[in-house]
Every structure is written in structure tokens, then in C-alpha cells.
N, C-alpha and C positions, 0 to 999 in steps of 0.2 A: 504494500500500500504506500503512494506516496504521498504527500501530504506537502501542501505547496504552501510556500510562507509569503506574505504581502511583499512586494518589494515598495520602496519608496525613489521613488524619482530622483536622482541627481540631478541639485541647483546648483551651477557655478556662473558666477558675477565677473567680468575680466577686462582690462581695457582693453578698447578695440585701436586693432592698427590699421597701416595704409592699406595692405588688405583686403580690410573689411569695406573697404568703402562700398562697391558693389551690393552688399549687404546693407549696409545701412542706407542704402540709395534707397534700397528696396522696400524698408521696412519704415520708413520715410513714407513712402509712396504708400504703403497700406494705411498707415494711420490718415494722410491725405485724404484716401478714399473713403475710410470709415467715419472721418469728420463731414464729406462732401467739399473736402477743400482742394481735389485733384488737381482743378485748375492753377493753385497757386503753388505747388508742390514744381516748379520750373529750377531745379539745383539739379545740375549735373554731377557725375561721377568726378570730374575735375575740378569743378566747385566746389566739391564737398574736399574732397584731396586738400586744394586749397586751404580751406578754412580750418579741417580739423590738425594739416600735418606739415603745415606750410613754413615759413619762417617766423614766424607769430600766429602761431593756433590763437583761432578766435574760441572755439569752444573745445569741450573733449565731451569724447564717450565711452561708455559703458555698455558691453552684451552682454544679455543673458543668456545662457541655456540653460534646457532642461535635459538632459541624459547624451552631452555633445551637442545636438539641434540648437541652432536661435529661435528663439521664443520673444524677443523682447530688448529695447535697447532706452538707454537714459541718456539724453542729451545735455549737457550744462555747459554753462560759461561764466565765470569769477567776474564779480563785481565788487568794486570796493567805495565806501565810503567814509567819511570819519564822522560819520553823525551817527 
């Protein structure tokens, strides 16, 4: 008899490199679409290169997986103020 035990999904968080951008193009463009913001979703793969890997990253990011797969991505960019 075998008797099968639940398994739990592997979450890993990682920063994403030049790489990914492809992927984050991609996952850019879904969230686009599930907002209805397709139209404005106009950032290309060299655009993004740009911005995230460039000589002055304007932002970074973060992938998620769940068991290797991307599932998910955090986009940020540091602001600072003294107030």
C-alpha cells in the first residue's frame, strides 16, 4: 500500500537579471491585459533592458516562482526624501 504524502509547492523570490527581461516583458503585458491597460503597456524588451540594467537602473525587480515556473514579479524603484 502506498500512501502518498501532501507535497507543498516550492516558493522562491530572486532578483531578476538581463535575462529575464523577455519574461518580464511578458508578465508586464499580462497584468496590462488583466487591468484593460494593453494599450498602454508600449515598453519594449530594450526598454525595459534599459531601465532595469542600464547605467543607472531606474527600477529593479523581483521573480517569483513556484516549483522553478514564474508565477509572478515585483517591480520597484527607491525614492528618497528627507521629510
Amino acid at each position: 500500500r502506498v500512501t502518498m504524502q501532501p507535497t507543498t509547492p516550492l516558493l522562491s523570490i530572486r532578483a531578476a537579471t538581463a535575462d529575464d527581461v523577455p519574461l518580464i516583458r511578458q508578465l508586464i503585458a499580462e497584468l496590462a491585459d488583466y487591468e484593460r491597460l494593453a494599450h498602454a503597456a508600449v515598453a519594449t524588451d530594450d526598454d525595459l533592458h534599459a531601465a532595469l540594467f542600464g547605467a543607472q537602473p531606474a527600477a529593479e525587480v523581483l521573480i517569483g516562482e513556484v516549483d522553478g515556473q514564474p508565477a509572478g514579479f515585483a517591480l520597484f524603484f527607491h525614492n528618497f526624501s528627507t521629510f
